[in-house]
C-alpha positions in Angstrom: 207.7 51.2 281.0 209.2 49.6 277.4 205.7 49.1 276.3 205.0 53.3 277.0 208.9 54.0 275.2 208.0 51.6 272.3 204.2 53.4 271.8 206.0 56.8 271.7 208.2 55.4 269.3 205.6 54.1 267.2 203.8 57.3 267.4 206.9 59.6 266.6 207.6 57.6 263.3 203.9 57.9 262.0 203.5 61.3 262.5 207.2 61.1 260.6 205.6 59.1 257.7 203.1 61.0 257.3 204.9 64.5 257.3 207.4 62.8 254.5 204.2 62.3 252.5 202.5 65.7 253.0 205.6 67.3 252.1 206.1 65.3 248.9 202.6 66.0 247.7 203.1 69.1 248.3 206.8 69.8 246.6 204.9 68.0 243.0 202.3 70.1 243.4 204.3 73.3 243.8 207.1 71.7 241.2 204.2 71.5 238.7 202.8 75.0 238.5 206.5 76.2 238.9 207.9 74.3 235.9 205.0 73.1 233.4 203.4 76.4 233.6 205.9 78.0 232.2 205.8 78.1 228.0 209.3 77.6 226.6 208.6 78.1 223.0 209.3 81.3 221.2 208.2 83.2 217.9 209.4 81.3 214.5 210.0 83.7 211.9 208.2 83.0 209.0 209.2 81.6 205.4 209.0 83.2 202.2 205.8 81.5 200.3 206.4 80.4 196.5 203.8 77.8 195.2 201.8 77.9 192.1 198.7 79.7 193.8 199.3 83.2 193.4 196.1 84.3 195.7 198.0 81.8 198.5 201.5 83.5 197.5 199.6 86.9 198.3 197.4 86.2 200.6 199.5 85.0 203.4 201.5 87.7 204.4 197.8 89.9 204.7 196.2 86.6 206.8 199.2 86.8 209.4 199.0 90.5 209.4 195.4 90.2 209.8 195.9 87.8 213.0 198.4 90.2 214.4 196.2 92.9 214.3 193.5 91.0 216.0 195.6 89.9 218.6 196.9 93.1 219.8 193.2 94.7 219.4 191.9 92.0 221.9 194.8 91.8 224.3 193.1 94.0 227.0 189.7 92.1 226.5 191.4 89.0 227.1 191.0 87.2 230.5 193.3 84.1 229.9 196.7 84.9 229.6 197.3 82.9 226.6 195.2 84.8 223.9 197.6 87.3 224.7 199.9 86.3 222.5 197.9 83.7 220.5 194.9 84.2 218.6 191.9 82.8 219.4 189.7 81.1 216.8 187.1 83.0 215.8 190.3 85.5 215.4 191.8 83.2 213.0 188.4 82.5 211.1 187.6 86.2 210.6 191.0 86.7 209.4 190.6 83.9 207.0 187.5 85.1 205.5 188.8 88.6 205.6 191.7 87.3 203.3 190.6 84.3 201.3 186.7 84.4 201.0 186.1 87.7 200.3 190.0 88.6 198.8 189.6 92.2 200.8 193.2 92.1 201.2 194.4 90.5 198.1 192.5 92.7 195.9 194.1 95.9 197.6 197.0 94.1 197.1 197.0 93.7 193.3 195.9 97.1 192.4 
């Protein structure tokens, strides 16, 4: 009869052990996507730009206009939730080009 209680016994505290471990697998787990997924950065507003290069000096504010623009063309076209906010490289390069490379912006600018 003691040898039956103390088998029962041992039984009851594996399936104990190994419901502690499930559940703490499972709480990280659902801890992860909870917290980590989360982005806790916001917007920066941006600085004035005064160096020597006066294409740079006018160029900037058109490049982040630029990427803005982009961004909120492409955020139905988008599947990852990211780009909806951010812009994704070949966003950024056109941009770039747009601006830098071939001055389109600039040169409207200086007229």
């Amino acid at each position: 009869m003691a040898r039956l209680e103390n088998s029962v016994l041992n039984l009851s505290l594996e399936c104990i052990k190994n419901y502690s471990v499930i559940t703490m697998i499972g709480l990280t787990i659902l801890y992860n996507f909870i917290v980590f997924n989360k982005a806790f950065g916001d917007a920066v507003p941006l600085l004035r730009i005064h160096s020597d290069n006066k294409t740079l000096d006018r160029g900037l504010p058109h490049f982040y206009d630029c990427i803005d623009n982009a961004i909120d063309h492409s955020v139905k076209k988008q599947k990852d939730p990211y780009f909806k906010s951010e812009p994704t490289l070949n966003e950024v390069l056109k941009c770039y080009y747009k601006t830098f490379v071939n001055g389109t912006s600039v040169k409207h600018s200086e007229k």
